[in-house]
PDB file of N, CA, C and O in Angstrom:
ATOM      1  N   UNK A   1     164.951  87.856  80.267  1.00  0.00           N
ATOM      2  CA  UNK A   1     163.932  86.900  80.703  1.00  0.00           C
ATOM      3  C   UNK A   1     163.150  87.516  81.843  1.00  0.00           C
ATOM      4  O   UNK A   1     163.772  87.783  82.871  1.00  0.00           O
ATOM      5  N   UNK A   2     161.780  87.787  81.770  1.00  0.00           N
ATOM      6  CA  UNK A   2     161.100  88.399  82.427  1.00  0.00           C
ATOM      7  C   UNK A   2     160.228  86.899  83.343  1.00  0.00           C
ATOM      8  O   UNK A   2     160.005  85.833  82.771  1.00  0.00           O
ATOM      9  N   UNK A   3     159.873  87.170  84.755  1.00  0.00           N
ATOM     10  CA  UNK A   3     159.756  86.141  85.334  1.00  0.00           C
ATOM     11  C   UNK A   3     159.366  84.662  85.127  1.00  0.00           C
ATOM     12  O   UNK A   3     160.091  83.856  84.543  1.00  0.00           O
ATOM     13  N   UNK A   4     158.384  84.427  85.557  1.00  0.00           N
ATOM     14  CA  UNK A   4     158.747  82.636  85.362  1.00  0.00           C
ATOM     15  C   UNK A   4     157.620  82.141  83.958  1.00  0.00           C
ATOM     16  O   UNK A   4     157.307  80.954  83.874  1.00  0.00           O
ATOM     17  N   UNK A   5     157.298  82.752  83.339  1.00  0.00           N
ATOM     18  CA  UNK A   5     156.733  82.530  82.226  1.00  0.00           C
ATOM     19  C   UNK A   5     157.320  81.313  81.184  1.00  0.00           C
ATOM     20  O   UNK A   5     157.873  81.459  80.094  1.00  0.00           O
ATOM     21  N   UNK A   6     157.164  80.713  81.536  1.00  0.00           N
ATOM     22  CA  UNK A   6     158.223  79.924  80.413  1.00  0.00           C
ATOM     23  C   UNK A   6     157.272  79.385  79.132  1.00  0.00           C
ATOM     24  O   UNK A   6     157.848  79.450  78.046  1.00  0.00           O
ATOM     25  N   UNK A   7     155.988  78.897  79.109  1.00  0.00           N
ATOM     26  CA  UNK A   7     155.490  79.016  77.785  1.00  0.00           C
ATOM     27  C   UNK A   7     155.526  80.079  77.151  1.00  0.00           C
ATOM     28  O   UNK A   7     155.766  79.897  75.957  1.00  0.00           O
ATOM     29  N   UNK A   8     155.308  81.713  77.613  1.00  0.00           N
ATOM     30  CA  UNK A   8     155.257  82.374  76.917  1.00  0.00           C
ATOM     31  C   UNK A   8     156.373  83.162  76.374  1.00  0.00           C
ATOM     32  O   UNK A   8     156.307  84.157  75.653  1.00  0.00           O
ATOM     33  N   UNK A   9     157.523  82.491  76.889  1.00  0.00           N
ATOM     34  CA  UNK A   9     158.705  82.898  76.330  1.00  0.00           C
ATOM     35  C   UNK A   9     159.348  81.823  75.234  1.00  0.00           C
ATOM     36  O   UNK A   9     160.477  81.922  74.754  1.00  0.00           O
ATOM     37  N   UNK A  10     158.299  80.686  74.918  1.00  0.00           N
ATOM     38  CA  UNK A  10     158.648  79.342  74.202  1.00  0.00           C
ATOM     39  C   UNK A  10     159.668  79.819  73.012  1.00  0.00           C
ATOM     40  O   UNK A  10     160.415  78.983  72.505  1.00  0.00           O
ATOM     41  N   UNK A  11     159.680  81.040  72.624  1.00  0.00           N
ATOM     42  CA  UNK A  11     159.982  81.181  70.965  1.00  0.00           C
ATOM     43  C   UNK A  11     161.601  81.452  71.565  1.00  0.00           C
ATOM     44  O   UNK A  11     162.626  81.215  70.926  1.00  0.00           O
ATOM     45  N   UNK A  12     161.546  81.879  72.635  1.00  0.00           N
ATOM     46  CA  UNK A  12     163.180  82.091  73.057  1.00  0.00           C
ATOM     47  C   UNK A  12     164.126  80.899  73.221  1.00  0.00           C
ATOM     48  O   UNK A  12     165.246  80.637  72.781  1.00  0.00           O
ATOM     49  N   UNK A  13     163.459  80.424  73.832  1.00  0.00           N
ATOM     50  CA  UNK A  13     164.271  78.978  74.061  1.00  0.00           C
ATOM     51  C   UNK A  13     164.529  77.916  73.075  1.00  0.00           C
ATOM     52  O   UNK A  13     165.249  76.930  73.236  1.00  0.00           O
ATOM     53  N   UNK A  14     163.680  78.324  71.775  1.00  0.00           N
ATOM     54  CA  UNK A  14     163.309  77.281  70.650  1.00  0.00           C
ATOM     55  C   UNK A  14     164.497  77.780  69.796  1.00  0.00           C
ATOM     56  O   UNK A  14     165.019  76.869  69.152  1.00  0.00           O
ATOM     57  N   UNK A  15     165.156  79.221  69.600  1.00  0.00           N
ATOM     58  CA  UNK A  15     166.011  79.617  68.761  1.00  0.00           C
ATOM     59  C   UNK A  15     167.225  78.702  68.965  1.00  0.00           C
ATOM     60  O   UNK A  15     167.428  78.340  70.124  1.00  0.00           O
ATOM     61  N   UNK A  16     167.968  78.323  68.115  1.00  0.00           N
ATOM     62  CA  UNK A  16     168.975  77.096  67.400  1.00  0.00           C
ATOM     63  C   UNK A  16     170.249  78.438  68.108  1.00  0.00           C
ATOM     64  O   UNK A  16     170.347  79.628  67.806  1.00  0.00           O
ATOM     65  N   UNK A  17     171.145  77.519  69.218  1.00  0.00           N
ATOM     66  CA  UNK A  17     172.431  78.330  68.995  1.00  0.00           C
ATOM     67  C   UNK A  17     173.257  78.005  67.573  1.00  0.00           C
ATOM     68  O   UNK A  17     174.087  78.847  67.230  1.00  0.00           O
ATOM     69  N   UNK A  18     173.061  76.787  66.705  1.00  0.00           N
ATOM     70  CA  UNK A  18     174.028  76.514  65.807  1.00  0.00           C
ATOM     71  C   UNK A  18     175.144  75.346  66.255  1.00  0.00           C
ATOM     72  O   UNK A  18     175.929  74.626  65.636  1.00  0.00           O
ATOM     73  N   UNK A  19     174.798  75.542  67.639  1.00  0.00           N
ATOM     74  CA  UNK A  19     175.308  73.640  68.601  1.00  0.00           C
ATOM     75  C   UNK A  19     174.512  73.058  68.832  1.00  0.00           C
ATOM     76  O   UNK A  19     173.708  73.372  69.710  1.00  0.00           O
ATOM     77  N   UNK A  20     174.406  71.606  67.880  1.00  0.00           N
ATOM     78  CA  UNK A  20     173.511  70.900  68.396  1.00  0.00           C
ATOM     79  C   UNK A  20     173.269  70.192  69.709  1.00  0.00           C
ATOM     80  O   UNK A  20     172.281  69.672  70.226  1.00  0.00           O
ATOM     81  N   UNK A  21     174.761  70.393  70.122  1.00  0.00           N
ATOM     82  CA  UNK A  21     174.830  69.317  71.419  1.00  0.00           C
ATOM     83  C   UNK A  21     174.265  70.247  72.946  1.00  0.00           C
ATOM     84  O   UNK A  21     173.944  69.890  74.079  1.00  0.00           O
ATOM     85  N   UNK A  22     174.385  71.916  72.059  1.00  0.00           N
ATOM     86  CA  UNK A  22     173.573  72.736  72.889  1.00  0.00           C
ATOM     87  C   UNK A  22     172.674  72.753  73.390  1.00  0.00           C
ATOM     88  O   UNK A  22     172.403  72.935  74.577  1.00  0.00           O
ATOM     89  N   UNK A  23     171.891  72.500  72.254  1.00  0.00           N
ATOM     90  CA  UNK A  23     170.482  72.646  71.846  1.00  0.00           C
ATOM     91  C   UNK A  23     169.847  71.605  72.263  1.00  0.00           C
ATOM     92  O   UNK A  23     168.755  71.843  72.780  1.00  0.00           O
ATOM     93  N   UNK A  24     170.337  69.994  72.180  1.00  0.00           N
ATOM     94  CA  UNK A  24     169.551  69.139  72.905  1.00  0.00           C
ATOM     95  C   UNK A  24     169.947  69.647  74.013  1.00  0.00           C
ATOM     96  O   UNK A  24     169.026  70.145  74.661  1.00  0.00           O
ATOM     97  N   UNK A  25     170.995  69.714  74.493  1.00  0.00           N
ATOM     98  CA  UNK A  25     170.875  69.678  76.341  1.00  0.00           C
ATOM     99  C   UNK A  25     170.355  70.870  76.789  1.00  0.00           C
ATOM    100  O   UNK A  25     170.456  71.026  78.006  1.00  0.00           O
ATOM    101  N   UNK A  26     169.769  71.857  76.103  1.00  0.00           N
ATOM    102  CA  UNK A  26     168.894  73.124  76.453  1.00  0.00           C
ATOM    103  C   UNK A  26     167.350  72.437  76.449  1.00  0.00           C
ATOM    104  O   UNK A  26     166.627  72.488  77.445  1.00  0.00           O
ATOM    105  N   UNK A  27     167.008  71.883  75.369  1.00  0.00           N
ATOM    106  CA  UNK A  27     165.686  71.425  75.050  1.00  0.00           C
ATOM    107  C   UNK A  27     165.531  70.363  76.086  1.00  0.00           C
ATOM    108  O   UNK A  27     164.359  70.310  76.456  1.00  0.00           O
ATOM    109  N   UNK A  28     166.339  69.458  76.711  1.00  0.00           N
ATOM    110  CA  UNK A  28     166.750  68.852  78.024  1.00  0.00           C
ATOM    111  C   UNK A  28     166.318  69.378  79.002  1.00  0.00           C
ATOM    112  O   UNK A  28     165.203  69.137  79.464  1.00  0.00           O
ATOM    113  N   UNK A  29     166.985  70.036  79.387  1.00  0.00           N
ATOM    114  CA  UNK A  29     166.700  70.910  80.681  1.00  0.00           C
ATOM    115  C   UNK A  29     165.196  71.716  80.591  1.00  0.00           C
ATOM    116  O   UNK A  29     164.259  71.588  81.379  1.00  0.00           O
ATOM    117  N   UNK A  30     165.260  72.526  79.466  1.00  0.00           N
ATOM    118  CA  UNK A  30     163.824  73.295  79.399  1.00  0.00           C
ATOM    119  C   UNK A  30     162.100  71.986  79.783  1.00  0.00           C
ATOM    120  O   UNK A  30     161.050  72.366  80.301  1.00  0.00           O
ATOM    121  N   UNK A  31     162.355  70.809  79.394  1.00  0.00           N
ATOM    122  CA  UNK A  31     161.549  69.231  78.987  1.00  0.00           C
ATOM    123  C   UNK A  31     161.877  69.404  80.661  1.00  0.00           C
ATOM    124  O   UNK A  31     160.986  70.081  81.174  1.00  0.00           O
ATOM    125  N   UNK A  32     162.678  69.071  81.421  1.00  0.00           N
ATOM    126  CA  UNK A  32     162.807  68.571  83.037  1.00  0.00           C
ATOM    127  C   UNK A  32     162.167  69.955  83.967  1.00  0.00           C
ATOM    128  O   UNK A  32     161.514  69.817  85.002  1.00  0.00           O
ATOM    129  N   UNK A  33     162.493  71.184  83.385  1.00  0.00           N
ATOM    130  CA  UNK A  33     162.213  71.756  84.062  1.00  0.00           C
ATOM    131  C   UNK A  33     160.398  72.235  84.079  1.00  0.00           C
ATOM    132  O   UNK A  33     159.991  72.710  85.139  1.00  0.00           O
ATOM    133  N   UNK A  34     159.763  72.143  83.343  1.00  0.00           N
ATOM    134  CA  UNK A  34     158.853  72.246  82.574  1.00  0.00           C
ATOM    135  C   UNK A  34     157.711  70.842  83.476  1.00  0.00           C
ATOM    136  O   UNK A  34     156.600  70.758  84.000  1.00  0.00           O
ATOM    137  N   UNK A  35     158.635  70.171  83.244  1.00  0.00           N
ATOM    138  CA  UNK A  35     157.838  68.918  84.558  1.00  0.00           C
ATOM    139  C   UNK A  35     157.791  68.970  85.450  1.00  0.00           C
ATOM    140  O   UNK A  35     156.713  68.700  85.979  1.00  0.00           O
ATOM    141  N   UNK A  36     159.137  69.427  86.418  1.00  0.00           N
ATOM    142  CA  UNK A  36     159.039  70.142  87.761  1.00  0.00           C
ATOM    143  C   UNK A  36     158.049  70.908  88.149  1.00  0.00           C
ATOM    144  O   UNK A  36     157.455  70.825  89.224  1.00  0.00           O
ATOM    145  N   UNK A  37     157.738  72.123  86.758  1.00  0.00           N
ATOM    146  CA  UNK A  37     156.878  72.862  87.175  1.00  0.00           C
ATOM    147  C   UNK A  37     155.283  72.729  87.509  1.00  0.00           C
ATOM    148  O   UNK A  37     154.504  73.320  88.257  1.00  0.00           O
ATOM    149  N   UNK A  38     155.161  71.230  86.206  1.00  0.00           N
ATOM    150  CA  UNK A  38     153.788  70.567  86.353  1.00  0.00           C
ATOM    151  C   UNK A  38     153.544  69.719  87.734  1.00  0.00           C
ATOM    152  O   UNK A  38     152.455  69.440  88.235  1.00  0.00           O
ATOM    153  N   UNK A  39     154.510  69.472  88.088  1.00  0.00           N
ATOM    154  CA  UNK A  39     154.722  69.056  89.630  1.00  0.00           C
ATOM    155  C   UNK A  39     154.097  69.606  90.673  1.00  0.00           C
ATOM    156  O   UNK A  39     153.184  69.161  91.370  1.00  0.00           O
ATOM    157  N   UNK A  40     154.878  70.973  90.726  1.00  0.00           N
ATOM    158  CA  UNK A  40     154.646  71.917  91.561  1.00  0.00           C
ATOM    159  C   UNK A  40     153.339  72.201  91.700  1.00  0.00           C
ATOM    160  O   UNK A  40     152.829  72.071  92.814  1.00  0.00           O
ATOM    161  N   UNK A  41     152.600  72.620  90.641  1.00  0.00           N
ATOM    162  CA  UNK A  41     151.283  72.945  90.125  1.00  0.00           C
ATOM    163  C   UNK A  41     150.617  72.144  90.347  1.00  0.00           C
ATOM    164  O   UNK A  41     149.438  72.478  90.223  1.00  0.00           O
ATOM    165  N   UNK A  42     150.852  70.638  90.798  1.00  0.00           N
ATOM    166  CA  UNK A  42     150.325  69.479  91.186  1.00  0.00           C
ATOM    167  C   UNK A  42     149.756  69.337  92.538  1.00  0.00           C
ATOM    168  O   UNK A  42     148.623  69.003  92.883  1.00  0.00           O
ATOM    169  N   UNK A  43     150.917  69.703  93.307  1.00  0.00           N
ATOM    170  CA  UNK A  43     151.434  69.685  94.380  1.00  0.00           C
ATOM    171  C   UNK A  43     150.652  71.010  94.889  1.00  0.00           C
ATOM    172  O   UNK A  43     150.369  71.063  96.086  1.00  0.00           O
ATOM    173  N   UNK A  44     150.350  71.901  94.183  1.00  0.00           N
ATOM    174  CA  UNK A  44     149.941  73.240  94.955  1.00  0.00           C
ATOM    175  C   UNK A  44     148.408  72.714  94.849  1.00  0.00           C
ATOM    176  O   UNK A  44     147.895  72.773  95.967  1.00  0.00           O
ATOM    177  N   UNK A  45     147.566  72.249  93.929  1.00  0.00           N
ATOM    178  CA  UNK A  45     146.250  71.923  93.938  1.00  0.00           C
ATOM    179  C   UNK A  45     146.002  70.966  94.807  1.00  0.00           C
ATOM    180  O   UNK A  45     144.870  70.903  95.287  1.00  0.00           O
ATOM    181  N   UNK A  46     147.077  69.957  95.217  1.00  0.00           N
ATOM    182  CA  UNK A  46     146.274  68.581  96.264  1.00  0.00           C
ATOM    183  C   UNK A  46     146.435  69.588  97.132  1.00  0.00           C
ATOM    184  O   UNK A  46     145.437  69.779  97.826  1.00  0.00           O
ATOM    185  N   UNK A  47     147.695  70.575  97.413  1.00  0.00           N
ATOM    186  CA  UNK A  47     147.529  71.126  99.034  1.00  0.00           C
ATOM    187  C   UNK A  47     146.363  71.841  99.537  1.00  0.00           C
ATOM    188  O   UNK A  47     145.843  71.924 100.650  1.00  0.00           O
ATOM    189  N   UNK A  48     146.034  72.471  98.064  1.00  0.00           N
ATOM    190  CA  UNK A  48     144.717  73.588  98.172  1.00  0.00           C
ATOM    191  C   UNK A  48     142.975  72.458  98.483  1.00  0.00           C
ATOM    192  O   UNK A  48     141.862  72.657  98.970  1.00  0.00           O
ATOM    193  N   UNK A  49     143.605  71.491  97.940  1.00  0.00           N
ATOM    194  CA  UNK A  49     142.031  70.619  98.258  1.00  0.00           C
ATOM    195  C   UNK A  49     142.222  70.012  99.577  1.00  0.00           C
ATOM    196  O   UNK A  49     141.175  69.496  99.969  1.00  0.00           O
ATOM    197  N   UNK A  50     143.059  69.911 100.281  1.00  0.00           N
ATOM    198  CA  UNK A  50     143.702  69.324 101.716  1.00  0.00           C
ATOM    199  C   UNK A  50     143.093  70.517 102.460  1.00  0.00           C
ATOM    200  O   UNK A  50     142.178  70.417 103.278  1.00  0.00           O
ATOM    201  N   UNK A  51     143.651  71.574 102.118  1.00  0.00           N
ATOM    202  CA  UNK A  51     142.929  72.489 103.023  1.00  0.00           C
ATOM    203  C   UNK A  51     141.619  73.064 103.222  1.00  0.00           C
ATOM    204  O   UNK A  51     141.239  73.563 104.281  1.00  0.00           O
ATOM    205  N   UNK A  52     140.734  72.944 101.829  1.00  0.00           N
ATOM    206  CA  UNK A  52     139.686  72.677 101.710  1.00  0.00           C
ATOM    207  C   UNK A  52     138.870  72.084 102.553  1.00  0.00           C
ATOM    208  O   UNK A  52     138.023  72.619 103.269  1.00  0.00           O
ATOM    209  N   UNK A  53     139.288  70.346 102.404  1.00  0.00           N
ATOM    210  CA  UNK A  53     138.884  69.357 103.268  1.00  0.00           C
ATOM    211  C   UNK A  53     138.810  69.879 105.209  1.00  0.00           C
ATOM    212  O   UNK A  53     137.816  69.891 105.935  1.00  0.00           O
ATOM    213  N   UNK A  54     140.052  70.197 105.504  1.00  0.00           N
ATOM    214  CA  UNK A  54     140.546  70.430 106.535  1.00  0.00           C
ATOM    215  C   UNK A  54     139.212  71.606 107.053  1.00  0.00           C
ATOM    216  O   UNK A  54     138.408  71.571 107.985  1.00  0.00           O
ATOM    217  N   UNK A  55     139.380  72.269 106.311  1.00  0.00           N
ATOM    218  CA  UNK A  55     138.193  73.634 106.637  1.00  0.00           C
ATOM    219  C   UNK A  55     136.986  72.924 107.064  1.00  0.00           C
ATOM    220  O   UNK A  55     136.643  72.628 108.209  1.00  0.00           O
ATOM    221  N   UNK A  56     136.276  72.654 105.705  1.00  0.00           N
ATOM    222  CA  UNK A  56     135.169  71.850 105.721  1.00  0.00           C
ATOM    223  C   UNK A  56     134.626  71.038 107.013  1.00  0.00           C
ATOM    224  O   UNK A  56     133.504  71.032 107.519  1.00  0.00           O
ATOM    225  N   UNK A  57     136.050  70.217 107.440  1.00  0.00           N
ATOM    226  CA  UNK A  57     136.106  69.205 108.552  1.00  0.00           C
ATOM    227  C   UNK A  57     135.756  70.327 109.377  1.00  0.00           C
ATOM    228  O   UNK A  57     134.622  70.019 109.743  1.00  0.00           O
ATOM    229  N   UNK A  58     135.990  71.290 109.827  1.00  0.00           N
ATOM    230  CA  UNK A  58     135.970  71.980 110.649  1.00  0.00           C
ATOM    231  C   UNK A  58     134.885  72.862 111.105  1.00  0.00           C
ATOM    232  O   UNK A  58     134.480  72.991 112.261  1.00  0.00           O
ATOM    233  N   UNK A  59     134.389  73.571 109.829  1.00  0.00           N
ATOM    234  CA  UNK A  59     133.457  73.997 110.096  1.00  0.00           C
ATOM    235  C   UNK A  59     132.503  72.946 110.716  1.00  0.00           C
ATOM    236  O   UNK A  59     131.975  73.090 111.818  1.00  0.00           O
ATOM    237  N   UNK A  60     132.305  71.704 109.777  1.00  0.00           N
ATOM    238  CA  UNK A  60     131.276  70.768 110.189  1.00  0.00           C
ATOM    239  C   UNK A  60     131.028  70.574 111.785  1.00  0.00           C
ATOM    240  O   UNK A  60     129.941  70.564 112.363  1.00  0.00           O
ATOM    241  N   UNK A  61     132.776  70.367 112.536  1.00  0.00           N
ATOM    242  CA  UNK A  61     132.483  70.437 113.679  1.00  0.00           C
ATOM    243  C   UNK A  61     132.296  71.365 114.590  1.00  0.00           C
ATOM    244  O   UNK A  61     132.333  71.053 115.780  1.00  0.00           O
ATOM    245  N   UNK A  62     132.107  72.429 114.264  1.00  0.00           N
ATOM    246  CA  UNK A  62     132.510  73.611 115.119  1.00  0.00           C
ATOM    247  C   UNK A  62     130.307  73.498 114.919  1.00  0.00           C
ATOM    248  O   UNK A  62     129.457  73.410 115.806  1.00  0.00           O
ATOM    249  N   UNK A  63     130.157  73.556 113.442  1.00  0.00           N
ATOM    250  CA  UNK A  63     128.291  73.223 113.374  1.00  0.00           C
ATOM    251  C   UNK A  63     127.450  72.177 114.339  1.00  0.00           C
ATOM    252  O   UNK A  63     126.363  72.389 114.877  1.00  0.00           O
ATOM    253  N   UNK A  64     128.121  71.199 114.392  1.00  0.00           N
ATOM    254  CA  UNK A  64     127.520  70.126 115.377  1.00  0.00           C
ATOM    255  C   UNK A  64     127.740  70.383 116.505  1.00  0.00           C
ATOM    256  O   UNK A  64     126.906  69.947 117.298  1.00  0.00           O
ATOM    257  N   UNK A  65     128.706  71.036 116.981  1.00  0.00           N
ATOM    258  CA  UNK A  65     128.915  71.314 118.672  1.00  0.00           C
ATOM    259  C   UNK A  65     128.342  72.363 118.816  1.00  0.00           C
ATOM    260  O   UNK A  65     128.019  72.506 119.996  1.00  0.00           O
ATOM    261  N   UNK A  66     127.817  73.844 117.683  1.00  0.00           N
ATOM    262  CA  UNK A  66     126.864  74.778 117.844  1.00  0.00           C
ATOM    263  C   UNK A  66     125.115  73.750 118.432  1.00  0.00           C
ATOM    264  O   UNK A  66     124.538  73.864 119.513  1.00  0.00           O
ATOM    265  N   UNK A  67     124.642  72.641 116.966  1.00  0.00           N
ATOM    266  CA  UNK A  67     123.646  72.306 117.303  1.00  0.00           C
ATOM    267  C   UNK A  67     123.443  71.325 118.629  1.00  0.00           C
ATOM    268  O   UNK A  67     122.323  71.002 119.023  1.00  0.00           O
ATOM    269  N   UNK A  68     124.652  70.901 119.251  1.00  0.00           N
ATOM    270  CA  UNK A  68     124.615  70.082 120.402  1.00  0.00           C
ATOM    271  C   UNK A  68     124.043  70.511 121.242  1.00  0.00           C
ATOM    272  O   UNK A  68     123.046  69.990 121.741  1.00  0.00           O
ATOM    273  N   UNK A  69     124.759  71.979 121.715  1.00  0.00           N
ATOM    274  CA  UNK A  69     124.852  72.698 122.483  1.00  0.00           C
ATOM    275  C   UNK A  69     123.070  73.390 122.363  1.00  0.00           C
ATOM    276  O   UNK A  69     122.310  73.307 123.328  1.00  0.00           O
ATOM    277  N   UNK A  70     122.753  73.876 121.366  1.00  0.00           N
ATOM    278  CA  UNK A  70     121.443  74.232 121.338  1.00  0.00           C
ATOM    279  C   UNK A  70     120.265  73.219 121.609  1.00  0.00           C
ATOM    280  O   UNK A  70     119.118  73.434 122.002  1.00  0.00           O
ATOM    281  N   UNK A  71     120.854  72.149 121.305  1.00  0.00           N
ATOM    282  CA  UNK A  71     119.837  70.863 121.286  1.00  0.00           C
ATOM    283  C   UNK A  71     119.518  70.684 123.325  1.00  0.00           C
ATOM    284  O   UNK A  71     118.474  70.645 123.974  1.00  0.00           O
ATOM    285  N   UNK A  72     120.800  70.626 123.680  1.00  0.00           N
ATOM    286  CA  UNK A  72     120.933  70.717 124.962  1.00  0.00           C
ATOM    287  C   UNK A  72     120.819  71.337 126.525  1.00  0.00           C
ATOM    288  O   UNK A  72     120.967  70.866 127.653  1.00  0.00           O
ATOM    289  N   UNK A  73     120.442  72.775 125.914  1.00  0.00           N
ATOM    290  CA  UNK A  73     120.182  73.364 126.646  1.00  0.00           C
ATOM    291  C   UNK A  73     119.002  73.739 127.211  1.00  0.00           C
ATOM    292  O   UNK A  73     117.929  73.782 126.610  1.00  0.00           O
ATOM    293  N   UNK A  74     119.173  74.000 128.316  1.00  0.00           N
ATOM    294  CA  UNK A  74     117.745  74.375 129.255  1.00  0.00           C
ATOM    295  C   UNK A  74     116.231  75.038 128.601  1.00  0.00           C
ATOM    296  O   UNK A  74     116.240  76.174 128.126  1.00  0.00           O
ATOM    297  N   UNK A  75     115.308  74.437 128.625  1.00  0.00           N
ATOM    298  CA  UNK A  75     114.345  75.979 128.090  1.00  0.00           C
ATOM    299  C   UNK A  75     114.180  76.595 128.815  1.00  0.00           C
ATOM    300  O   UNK A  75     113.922  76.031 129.878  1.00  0.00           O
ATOM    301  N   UNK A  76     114.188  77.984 128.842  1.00  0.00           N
ATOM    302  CA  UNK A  76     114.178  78.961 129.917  1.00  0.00           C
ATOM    303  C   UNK A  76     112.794  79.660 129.566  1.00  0.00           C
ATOM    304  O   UNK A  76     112.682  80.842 129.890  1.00  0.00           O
ATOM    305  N   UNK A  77     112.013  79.196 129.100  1.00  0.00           N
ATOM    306  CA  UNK A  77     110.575  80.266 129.106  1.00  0.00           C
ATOM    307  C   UNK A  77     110.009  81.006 128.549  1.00  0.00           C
ATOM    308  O   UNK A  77     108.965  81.620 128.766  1.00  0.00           O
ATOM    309  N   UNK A  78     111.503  80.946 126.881  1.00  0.00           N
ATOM    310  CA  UNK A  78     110.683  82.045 126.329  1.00  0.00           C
ATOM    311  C   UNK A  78     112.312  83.280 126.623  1.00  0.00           C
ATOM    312  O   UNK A  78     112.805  83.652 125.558  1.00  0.00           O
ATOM    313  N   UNK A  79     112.676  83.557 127.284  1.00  0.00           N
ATOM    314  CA  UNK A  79     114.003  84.342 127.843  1.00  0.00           C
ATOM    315  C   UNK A  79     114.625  84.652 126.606  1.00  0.00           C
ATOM    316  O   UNK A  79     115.713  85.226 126.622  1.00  0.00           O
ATOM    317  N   UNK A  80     113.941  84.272 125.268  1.00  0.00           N
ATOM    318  CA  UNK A  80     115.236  84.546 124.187  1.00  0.00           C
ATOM    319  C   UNK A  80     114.528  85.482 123.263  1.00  0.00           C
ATOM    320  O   UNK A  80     115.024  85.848 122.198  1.00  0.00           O
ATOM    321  N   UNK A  81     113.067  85.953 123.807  1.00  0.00           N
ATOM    322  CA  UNK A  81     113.055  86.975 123.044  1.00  0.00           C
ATOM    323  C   UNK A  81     113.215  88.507 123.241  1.00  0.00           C
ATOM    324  O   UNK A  81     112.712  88.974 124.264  1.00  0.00           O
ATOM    325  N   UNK A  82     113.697  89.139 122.597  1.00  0.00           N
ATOM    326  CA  UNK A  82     113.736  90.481 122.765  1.00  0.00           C
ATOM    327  C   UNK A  82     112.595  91.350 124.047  1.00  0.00           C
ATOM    328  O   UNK A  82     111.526  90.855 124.405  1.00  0.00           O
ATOM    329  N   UNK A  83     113.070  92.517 124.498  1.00  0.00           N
ATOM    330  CA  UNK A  83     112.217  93.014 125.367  1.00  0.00           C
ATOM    331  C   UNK A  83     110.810  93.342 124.272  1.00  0.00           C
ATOM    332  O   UNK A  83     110.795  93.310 123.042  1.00  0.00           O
ATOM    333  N   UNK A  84     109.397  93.739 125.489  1.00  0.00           N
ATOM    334  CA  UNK A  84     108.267  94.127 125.056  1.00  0.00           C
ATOM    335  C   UNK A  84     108.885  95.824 124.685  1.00  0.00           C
ATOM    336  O   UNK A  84     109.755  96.528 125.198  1.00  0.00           O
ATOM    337  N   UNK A  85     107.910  96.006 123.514  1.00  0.00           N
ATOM    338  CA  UNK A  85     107.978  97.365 123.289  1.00  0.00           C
ATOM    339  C   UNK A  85     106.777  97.944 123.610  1.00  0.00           C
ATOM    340  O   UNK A  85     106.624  99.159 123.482  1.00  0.00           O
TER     341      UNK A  85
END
């Protein structure tokens, strides 16, 4: 079993030991675990849009306290352009 692939190893897990009582409680476990994983995968996308958000929030404010700050400040005369050449 090569890492966590588990659809693409489907044909492995589908082979019949010849116990049925095996075989459901394999097809059991493979069904629970298989949901866990849709879980996880669940769980990893709200975190990834949380942090998203979180960013977003952030930049936004870090933007408004840039334009505050510009909105606010002194005019000095002209002082912001480059020297004469």
């Amino acid at each position: 079993m090569r890492g966590n692939n588990w659809q693409g190893r489907r044909g492995f897990y589908a082979a019949s030991t010849g116990n049925s009582a095996f075989d459901d409680w394999k097809a059991g476990e493979i069904a629970r675990l298989e949901e866990e994983r849709r879980k996880l995968q669940d769980a990893h996308r709200e975190f990834s849009d949380f942090l998203n958000n979180v960013r977003r929030a952030k930049d936004r404010e870090e933007f408004e306290r840039f334009m505050n700050e510009r909105r606010n400040r002194p005019a000095d005369g002209g002082s912001n352009q480059g020297p004469a050449v």
